[in-house]
N, C-alpha and C positions, 0 to 999 in steps of 0.2 A: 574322227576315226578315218586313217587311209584304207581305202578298197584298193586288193591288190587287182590289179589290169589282167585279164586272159590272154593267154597268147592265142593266136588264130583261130587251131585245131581245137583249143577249149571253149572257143565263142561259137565253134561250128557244132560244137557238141550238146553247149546249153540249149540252143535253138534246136537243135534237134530234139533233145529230153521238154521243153519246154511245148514245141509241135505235139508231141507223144503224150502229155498231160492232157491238152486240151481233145485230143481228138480220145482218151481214156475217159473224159469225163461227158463229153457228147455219149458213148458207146453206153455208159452208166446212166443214159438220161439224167445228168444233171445239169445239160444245155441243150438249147434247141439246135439245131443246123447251119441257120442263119448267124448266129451269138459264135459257134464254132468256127466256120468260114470267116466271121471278123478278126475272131483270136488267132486264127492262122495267118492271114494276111499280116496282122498285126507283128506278129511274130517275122514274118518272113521281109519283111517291107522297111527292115531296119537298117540303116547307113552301117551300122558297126557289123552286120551280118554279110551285107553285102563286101563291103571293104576286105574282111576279114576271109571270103571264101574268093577274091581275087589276088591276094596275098598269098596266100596257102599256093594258087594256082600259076602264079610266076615263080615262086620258091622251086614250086616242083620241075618248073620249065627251066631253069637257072642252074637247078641242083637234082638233075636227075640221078633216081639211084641208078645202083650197078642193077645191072638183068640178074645177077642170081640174089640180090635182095626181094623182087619182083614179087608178087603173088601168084602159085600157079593156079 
C-alpha cells in the first residue's frame, strides 16, 4: 500500500492535532505528566517536523505574499 506524503503545512498540522491529543488525554487523566511531557517531546523532536516547518519558513521568505493578502 503507498502512503501519500504530506506536504509541509499538513505535517505542521498533524503535529499539531497529534500534540492536542495527548495534552486532551493528560487533561482526561488518562496519562500522568511525566508519560505527556515524553509524548510531547516525542512528537516535537521529529526530523520530518522539524524539516517540514523550515521549508514552510524559506517558502515564505522566497515567496512572500502581497501585503493585502496579509492577515490584519
Amino acid at each position: 500500500m503507498k502512503v501519500a506524503r504530506l506536504n509541509p503545512a499538513e505535517q505542521i498540522e498533524q503535529s499539531y492535532d497529534e500534540a492536542m491529543v495527548a495534552l486532551a488525554d493528560y487533561l482526561t487523566r488518562e496519562r500522568d505528566a511525566a508519560a505527556t511531557i515524553d509524548r510531547l517531546i516525542r512528537i516535537l523532536d521529529r526530523d520530518s517536523l522539524r524539516d517540514a516547518i523550515i521549508e514552510v519558513l524559506v517558502d515564505a521568505r522566497v515567496h512572500p505574499r502581497p501585503k493585502e493578502e496579509l492577515p490584519k
